[in-house]
VOMAR-31438 format. One record per residue (C-alpha): x, y, z; residue in three letters. Coordinates in nm, 2 decimals, padded with zeros to 4 digits. Layout:
<rs>
R;X;Y;Z;r
R;X;Y;Z;ALA $
...
</rs>
This chain:
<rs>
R;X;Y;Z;r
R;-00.37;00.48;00.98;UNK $
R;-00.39;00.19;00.75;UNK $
R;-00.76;00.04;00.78;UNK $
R;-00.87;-00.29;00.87;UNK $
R;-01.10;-00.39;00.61;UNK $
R;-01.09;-00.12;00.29;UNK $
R;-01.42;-00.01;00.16;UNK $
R;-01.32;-00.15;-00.20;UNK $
R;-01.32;-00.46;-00.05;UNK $
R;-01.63;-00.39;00.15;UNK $
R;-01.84;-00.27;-00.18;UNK $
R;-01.65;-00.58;-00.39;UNK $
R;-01.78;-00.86;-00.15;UNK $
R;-02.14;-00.69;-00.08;UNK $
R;-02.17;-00.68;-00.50;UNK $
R;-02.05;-01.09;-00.49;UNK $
R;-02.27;-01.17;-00.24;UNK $
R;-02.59;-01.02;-00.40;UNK $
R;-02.44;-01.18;-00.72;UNK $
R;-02.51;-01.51;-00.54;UNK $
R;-02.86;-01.42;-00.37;UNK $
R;-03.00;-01.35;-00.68;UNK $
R;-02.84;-01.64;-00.84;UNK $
R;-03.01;-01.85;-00.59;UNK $
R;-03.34;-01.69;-00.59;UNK $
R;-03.37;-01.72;-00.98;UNK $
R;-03.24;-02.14;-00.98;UNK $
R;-03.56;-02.16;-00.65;UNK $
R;-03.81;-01.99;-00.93;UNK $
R;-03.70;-02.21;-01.21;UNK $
R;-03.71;-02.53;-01.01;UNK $
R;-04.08;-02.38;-00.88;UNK $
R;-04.24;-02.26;-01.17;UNK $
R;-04.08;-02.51;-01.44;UNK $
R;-03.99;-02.83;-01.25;UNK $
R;-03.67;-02.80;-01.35;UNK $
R;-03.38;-02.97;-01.18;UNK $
R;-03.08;-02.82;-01.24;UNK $
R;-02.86;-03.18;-01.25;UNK $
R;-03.15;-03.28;-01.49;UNK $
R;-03.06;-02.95;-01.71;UNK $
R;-02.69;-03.00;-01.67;UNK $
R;-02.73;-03.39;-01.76;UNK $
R;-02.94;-03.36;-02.07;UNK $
R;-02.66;-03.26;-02.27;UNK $
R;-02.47;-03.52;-02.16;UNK $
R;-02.75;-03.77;-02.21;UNK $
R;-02.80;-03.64;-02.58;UNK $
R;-02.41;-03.65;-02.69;UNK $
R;-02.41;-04.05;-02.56;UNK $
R;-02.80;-04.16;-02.70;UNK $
R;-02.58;-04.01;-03.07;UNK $
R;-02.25;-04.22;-03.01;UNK $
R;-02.49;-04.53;-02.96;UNK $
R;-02.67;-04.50;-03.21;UNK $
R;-02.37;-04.44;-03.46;UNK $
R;-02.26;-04.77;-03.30;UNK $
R;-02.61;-04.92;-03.37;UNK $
R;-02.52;-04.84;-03.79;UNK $
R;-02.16;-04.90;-03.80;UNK $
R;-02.14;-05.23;-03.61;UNK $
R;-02.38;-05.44;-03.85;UNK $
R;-02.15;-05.35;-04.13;UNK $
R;-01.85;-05.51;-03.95;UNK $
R;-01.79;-05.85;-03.87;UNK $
R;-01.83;-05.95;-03.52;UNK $
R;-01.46;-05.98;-03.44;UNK $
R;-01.40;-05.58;-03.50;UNK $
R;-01.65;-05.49;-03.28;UNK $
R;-01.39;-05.49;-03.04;UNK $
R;-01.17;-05.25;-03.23;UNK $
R;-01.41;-05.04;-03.30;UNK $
R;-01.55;-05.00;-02.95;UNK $
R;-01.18;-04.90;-02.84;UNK $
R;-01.18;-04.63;-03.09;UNK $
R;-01.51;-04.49;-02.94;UNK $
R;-01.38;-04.50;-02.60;UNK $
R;-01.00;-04.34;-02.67;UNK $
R;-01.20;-04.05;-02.87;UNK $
R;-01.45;-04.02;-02.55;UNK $
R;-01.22;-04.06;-02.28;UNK $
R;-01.47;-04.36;-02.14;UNK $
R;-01.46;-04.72;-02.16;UNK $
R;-01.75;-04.89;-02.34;UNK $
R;-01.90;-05.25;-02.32;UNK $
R;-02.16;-05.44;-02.56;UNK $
R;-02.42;-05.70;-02.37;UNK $
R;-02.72;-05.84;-02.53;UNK $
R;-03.01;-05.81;-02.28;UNK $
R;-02.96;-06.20;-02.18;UNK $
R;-02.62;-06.04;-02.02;UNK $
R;-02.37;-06.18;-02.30;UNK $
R;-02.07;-05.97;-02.35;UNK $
R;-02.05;-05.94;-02.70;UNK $
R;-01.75;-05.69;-02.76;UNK $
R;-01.50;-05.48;-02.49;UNK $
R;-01.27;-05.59;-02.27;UNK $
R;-01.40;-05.85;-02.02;UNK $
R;-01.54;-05.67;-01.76;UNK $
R;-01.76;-05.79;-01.44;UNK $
R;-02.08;-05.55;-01.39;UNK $
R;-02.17;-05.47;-01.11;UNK $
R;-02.52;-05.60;-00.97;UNK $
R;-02.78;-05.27;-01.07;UNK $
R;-02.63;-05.25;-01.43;UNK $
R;-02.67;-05.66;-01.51;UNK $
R;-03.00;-05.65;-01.35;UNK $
R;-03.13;-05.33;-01.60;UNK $
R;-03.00;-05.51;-01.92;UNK $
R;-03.16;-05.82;-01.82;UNK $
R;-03.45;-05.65;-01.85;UNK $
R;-03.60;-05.62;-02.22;UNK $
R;-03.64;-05.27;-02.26;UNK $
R;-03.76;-05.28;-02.61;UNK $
R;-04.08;-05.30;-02.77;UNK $
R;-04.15;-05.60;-02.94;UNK $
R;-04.16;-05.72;-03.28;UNK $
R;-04.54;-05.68;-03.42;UNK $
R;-04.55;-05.30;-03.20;UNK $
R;-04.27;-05.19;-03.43;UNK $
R;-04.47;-05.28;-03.74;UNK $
R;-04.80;-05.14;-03.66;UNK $
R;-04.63;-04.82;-03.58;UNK $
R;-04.62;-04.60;-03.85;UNK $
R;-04.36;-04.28;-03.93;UNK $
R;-04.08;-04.13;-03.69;UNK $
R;-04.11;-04.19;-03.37;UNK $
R;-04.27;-03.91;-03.15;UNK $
R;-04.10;-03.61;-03.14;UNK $
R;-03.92;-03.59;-02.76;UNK $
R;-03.92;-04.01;-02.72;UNK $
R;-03.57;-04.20;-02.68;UNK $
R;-03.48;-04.49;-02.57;UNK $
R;-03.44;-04.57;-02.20;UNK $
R;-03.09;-04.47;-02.02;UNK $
R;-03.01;-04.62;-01.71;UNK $
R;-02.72;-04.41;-01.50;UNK $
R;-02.59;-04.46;-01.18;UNK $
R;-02.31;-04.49;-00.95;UNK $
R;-02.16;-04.84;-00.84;UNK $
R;-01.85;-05.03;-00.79;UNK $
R;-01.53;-05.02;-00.54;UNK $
R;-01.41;-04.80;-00.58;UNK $
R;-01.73;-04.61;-00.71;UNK $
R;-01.74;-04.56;-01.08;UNK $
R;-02.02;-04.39;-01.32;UNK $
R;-02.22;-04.66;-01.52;UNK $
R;-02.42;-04.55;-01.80;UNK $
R;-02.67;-04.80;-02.05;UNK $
R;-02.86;-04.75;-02.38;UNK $
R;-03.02;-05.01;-02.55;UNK $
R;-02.95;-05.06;-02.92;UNK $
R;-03.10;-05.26;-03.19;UNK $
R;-02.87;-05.44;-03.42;UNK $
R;-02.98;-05.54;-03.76;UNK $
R;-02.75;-05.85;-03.85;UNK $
R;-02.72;-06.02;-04.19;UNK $
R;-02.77;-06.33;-04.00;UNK $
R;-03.07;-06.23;-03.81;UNK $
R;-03.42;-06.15;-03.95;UNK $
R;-03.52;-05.96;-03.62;UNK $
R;-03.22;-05.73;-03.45;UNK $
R;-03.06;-05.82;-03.16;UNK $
R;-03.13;-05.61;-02.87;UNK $
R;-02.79;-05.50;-02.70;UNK $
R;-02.70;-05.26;-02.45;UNK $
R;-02.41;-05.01;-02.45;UNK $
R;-02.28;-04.99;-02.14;UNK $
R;-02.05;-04.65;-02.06;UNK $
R;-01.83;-04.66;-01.79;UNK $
R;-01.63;-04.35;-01.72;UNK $
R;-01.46;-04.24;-01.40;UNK $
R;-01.56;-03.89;-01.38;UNK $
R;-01.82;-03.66;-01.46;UNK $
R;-01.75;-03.27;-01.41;UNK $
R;-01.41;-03.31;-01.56;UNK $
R;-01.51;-03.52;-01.89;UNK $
R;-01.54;-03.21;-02.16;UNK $
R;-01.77;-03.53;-02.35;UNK $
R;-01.98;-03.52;-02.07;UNK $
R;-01.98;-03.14;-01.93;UNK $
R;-01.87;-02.88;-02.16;UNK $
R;-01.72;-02.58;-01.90;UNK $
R;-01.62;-02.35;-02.17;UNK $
R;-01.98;-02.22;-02.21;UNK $
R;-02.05;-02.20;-01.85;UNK $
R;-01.65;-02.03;-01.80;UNK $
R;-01.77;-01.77;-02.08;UNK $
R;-02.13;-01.67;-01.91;UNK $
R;-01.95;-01.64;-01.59;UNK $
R;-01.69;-01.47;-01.74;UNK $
R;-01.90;-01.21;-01.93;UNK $
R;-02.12;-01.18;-01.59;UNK $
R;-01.77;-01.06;-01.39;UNK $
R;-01.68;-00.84;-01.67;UNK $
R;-02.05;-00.69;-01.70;UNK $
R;-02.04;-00.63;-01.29;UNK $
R;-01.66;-00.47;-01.34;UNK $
R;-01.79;-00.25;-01.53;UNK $
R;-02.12;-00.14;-01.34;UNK $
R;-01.90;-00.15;-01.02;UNK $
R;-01.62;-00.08;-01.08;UNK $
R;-01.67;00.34;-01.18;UNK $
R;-01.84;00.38;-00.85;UNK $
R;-01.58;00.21;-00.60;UNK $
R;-01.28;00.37;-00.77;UNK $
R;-01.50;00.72;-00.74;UNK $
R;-01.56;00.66;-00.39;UNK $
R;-01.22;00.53;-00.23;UNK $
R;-01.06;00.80;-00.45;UNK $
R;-01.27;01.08;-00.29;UNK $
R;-01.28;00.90;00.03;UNK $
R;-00.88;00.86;00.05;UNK $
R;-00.83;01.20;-00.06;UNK $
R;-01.04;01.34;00.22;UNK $
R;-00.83;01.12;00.45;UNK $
R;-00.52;01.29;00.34;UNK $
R;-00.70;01.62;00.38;UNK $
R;-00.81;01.59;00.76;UNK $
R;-00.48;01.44;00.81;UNK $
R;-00.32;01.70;00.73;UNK $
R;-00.56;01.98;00.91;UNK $
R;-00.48;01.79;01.20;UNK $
R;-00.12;01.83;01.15;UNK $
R;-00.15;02.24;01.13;UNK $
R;-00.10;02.22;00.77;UNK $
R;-00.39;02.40;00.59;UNK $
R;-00.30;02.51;00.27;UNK $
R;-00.52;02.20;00.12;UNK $
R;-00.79;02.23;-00.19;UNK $
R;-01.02;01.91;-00.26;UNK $
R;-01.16;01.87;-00.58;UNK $
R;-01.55;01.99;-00.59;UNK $
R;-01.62;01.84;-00.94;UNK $
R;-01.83;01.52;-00.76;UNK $
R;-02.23;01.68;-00.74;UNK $
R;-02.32;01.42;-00.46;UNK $
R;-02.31;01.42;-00.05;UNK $
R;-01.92;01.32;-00.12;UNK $
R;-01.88;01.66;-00.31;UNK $
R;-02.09;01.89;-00.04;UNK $
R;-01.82;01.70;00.23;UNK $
R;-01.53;01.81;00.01;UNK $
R;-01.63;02.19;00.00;UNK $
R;-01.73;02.19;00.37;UNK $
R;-01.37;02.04;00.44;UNK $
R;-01.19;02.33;00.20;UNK $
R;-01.42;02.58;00.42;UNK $
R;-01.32;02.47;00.73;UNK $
R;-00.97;02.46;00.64;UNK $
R;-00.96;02.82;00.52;UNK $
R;-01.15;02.90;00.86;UNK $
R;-00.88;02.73;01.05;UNK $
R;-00.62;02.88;00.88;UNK $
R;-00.77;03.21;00.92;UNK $
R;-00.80;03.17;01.32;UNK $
R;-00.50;03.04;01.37;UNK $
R;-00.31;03.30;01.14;UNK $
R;-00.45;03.54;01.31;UNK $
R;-00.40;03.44;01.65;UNK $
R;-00.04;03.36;01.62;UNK $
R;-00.03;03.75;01.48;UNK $
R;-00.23;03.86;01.75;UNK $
R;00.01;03.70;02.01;UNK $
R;00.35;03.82;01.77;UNK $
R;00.21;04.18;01.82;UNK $
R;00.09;04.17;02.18;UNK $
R;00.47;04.02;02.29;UNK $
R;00.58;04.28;02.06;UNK $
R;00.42;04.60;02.21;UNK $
R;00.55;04.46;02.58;UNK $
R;00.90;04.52;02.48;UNK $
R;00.91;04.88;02.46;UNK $
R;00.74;04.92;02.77;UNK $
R;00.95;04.64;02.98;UNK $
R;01.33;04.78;02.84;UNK $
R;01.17;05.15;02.95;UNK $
R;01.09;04.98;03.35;UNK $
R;01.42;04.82;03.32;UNK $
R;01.56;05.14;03.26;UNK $
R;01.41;05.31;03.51;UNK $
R;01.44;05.02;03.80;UNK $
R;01.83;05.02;03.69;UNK $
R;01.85;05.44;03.80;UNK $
R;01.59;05.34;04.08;UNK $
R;01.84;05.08;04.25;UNK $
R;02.14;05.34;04.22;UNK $
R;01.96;05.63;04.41;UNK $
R;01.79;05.41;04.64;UNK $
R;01.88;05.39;05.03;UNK $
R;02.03;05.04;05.13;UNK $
R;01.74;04.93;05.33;UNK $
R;01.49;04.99;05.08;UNK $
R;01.73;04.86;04.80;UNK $
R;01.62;04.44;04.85;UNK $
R;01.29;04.58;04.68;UNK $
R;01.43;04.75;04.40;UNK $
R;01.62;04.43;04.32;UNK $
R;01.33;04.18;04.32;UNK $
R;01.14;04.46;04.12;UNK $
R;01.43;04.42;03.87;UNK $
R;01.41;04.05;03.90;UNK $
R;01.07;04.00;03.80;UNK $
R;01.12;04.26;03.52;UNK $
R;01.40;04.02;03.38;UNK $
R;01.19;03.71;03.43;UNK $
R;00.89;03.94;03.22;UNK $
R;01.17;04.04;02.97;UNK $
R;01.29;03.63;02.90;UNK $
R;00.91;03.54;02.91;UNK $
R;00.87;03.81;02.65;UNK $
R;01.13;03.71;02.43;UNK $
R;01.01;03.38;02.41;UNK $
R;00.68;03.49;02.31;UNK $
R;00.82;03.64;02.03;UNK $
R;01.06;03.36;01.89;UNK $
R;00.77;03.10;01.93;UNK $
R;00.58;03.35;01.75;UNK $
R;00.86;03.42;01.46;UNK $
R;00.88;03.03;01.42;UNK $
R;00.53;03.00;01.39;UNK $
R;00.44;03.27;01.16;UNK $
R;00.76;03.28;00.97;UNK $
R;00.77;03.35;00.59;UNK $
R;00.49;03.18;00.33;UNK $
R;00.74;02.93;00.20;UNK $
R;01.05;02.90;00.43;UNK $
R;01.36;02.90;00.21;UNK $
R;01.54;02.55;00.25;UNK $
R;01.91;02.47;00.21;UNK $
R;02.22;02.22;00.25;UNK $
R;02.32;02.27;00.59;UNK $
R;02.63;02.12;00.76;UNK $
R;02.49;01.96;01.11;UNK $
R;02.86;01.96;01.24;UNK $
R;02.93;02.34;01.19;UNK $
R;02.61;02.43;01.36;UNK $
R;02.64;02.16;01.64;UNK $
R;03.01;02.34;01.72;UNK $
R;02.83;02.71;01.73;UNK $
R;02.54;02.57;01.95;UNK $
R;02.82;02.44;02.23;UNK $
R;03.03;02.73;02.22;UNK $
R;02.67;02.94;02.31;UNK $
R;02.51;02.70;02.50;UNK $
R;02.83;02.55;02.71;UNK $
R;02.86;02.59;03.08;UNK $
R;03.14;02.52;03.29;UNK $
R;02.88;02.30;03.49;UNK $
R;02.79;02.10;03.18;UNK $
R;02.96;01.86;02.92;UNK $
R;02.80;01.85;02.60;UNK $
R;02.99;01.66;02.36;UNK $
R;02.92;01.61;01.96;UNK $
R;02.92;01.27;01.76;UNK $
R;02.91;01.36;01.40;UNK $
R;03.03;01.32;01.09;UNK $
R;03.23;01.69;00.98;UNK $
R;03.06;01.62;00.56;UNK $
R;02.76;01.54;00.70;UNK $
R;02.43;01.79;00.53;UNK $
R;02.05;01.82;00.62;UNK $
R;01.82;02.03;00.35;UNK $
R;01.69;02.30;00.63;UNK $
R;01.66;02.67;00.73;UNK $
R;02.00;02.74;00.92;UNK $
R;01.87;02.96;01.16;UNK $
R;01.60;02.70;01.23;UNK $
R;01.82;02.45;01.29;UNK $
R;02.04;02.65;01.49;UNK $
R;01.75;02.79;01.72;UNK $
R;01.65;02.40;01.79;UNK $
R;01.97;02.27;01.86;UNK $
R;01.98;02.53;02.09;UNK $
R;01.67;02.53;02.27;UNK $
R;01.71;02.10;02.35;UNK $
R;02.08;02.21;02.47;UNK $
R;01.98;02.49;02.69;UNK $
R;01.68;02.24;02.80;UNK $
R;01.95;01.96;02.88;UNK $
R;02.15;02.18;03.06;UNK $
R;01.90;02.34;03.32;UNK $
R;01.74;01.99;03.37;UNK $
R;02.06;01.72;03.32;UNK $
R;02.37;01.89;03.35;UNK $
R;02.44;01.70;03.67;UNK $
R;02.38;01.37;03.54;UNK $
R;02.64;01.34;03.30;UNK $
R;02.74;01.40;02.95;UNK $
R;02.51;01.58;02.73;UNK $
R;02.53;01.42;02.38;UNK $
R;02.49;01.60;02.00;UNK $
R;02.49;01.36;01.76;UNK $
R;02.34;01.23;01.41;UNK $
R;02.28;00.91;01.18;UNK $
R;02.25;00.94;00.81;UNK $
R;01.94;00.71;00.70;UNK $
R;01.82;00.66;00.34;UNK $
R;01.65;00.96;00.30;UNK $
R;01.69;01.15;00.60;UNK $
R;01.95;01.29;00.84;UNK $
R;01.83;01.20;01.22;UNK $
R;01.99;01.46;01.48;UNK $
R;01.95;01.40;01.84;UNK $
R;02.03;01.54;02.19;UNK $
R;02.10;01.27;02.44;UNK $
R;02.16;01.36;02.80;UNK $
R;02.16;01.15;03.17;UNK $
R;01.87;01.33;03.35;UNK $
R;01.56;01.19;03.53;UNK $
R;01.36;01.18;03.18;UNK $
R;00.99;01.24;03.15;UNK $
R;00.68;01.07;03.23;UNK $
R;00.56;00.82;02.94;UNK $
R;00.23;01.03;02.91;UNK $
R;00.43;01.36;02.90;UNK $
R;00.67;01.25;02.63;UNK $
R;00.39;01.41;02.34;UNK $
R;00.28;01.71;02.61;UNK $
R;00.59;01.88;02.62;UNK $
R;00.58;02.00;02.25;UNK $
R;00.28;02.19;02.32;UNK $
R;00.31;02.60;02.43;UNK $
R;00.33;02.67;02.77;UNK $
R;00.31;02.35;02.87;UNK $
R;00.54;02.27;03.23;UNK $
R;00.61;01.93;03.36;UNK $
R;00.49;01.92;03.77;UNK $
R;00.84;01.95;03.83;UNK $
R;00.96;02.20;03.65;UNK $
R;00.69;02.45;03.74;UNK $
R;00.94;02.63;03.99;UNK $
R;01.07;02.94;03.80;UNK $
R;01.44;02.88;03.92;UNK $
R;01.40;02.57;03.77;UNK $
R;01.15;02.57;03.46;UNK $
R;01.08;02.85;03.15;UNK $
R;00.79;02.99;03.03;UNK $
R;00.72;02.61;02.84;UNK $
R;00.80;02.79;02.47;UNK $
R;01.15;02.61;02.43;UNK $
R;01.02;02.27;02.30;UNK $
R;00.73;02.41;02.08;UNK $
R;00.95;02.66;01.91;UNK $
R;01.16;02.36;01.83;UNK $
R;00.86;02.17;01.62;UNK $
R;00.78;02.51;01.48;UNK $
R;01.12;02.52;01.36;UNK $
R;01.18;02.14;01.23;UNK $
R;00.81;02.13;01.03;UNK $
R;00.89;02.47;00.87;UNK $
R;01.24;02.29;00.74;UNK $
R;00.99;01.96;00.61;UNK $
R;01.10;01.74;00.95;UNK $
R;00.96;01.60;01.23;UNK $
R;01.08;01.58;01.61;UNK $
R;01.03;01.32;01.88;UNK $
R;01.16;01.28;02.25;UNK $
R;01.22;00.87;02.44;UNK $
R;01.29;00.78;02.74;UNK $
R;01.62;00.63;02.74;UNK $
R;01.74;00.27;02.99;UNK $
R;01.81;00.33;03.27;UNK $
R;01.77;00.70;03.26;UNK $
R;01.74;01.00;03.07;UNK $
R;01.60;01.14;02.78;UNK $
R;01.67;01.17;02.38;UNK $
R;01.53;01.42;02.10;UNK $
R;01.53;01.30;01.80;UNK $
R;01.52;01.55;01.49;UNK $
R;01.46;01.37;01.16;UNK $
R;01.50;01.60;00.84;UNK $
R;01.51;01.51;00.48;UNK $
R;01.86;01.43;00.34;UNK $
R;02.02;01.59;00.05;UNK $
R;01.94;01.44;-00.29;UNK $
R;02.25;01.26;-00.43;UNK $
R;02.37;01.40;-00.73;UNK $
</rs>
């Protein structure tokens, strides 16, 4: 049974989503302890890469006349991917394309950011170490665009004092400017984050769903009857106490049900020899016996046969499930056996008629085969052989030959359909013993198909009656 939701993917999403809590928890701390913004710490690169370009602008333009300002501002803005504008603070346009601004940028340049004149003079040495000058940035515009402006001075030939301007940037996008927001940095952290938690991680999930699966296969298989298994023990954790408890309880289970089956082999067995000597002696019994006394001696004799069917039963059901340690499997022709089942098995008050191909081959024990066929005919017969035809025939699939035995009976109960493959087990209606067996046909026919590697199934058919299905494994093709 496939699971819903695997525990890989469990274990993967629990490790991604405390990924992400701790994530959060360390940005809250920063923003608490440091008053830091994060926009603010993403920005500032940004902010520092655009105060640079301006103020290259603020010593290249002076050494070009007026009329290439223009020019040159183009070239700034194709390397940039932006658009950029010059405005002297009285709101002049003095180079870029003729633009309208909208209301918050023409209001900040109107505004004279710098300090004036006779400050500048009676300010000695570099300028303190962390000041700039002011940025103004915001959003505005239909549809909405970024605005960005940095005041610049300008020292003109013409001019004794400079001119204060303002470059105004004007860019469409943010995120997906690399002038703006470098991701290759952020890509590589994130990247060497995923590949530091594969390999923490990873180790452990593989270990467990490996260990995990494997037990799955294990108890799958104990539940099937098949316990020749052996788990690996090499894991010193709870999942390697669980894998020698399972290899325990499978030997256990193989033991008691080994022994069990043996015990029931030699019990039906021993009965033989004492049932064929009662037979015997009923047999002289019924010839010496006066005639009104001699309707006893017969139902003695019948109950003796009943016990001596019953008996023989026991011990084919017991052959089949015993049988040898490794069954001997071989190409077997499904035709030839199906014609030696209906010459045994035939009844001049049944029809059982064949459907199958004469070249047709299963990989199986032949006198496995031949003991199931026989047992789902002889089943047929006692329970369908009024209702019409009974039907042998087979289907080669990809990999396995499918065999079944179709007939025109009443069919079972759905709930039954799984019940009858168990020992001893009786439908209500076939409880009668001049109409039902000891409930040992059906079972020895599993016993016989999983010792040849196959599997067997019964379905109710529409309207009525009932099909086994054998499935075994097809030759390989040469």
């Amino acid at each position: 049974m496939t699971p819903r939701h695997s525990l890989s993917l469990k274990i993967s999403l629990l490790a991604f989503l405390n990924f992400v809590l701790l994530a959060i928890v360390l940005y809250v701390f920063v923003r608490v302890q440091f008053r830091l913004d994060l926009g603010s710490v993403l920005f500032t690169p940004a902010r520092d890469r655009m105060l640079s370009v301006s103020r290259l602008l603020a010593l290249q333009l002076p050494e070009e006349p007026s009329s290439k300002w223009t020019d040159s501002l183009a070239q700034y803005s194709s390397n940039y991917g932006v658009q950029l504008y010059l405005f002297s603070n009285r709101d002049r346009q003095l180079a870029g394309p003729a633009v309208e601004l909208p209301r918050e940028v023409s209001d900040w340049i109107a505004r004279d950011s710098f300090p004036h004149h006779h400050e500048q003079e009676h300010r000695p040495g570099p300028p303190p170490i962390g000041s700039h000058p002011p940025l103004f940035f915001t959003r505005a515009g239909q549809p909405p665009e970024f605005w960005a402006g940095i005041p610049i001075p300008l020292w003109t030939q013409n001019h004794a004092d400079p001119l204060h301007c303002t470059v105004v940037w004007r860019f469409a996008a943010f995120w997906t400017n690399p002038f703006f927001f470098d991701y290759r940095p952020w890509l590589a952290v994130l990247l060497a984050i995923i590949a530091v938690s594969v390999a923490c991680w990873f180790p452990l999930i593989r270990g467990l769903t490996r260990t995990i699966t494997q037990m799955t296969r294990a108890t799958g298989q104990i539940a099937e009857g098949h316990f020749e298994i052996a788990l690996s023990t090499r894991r010193r954790d709870e999942l390697g106490q669980l894998s020698e408890s399972i290899n325990r309880m499978a030997q256990r289970l193989s033991q008691y049900v080994h022994g069990q089956r043996r015990f029931l082999s030699d019990i039906a067995h021993e009965l033989c020899s004492p049932v064929a000597r009662m037979q015997v002696a009923v047999g002289i019994l019924e010839q010496r016996t006066e005639e009104r006394a001699l309707a006893y001696v017969k139902d003695v004799g019948e109950e003796l046969t009943h016990m001596s069917g019953l008996i023989n039963e026991l011990l084919s059901f017991s052959k089949a499930q015993i049988g040898p340690a490794k069954t001997e499997l071989a190409k077997v022709n499904v035709a030839e056996v199906a014609r030696r089942v209906v010459e045994r098995e035939g009844s001049p008050d049944a029809r059982i008629e064949t459907a199958i191909d004469e070249g047709l081959q299963v990989v199986a024990q032949p006198d496995y085969l031949y003991r199931s066929l026989a047992n789902l005919v002889r089943n047929a017969v006692r329970y369908a052989a009024s209702g019409g035809p009974i039907l042998i025939s087979a289907s080669n699939g990809k990999s396995t030959v499918s065999i079944a035995v179709t007939d025109h009976g009443p069919g079972l109960p759905e709930e039954e359909l799984e019940n009858v493959f168990k020992p001893f087990y009786r439908p209500e209606f076939a409880r009668q013993r001049d109409t039902g067996g000891a409930g040992l046909g059906l079972a020895i026919v599993r016993s016989c198909v999983e010792a040849c590697g196959g599997v067997v199934a019964c379905r109710n058919l529409v309207p009525h009656g009932l099909a086994v299905e054998i499935q075994l494994p097809a030759p390989e093709l040469p």
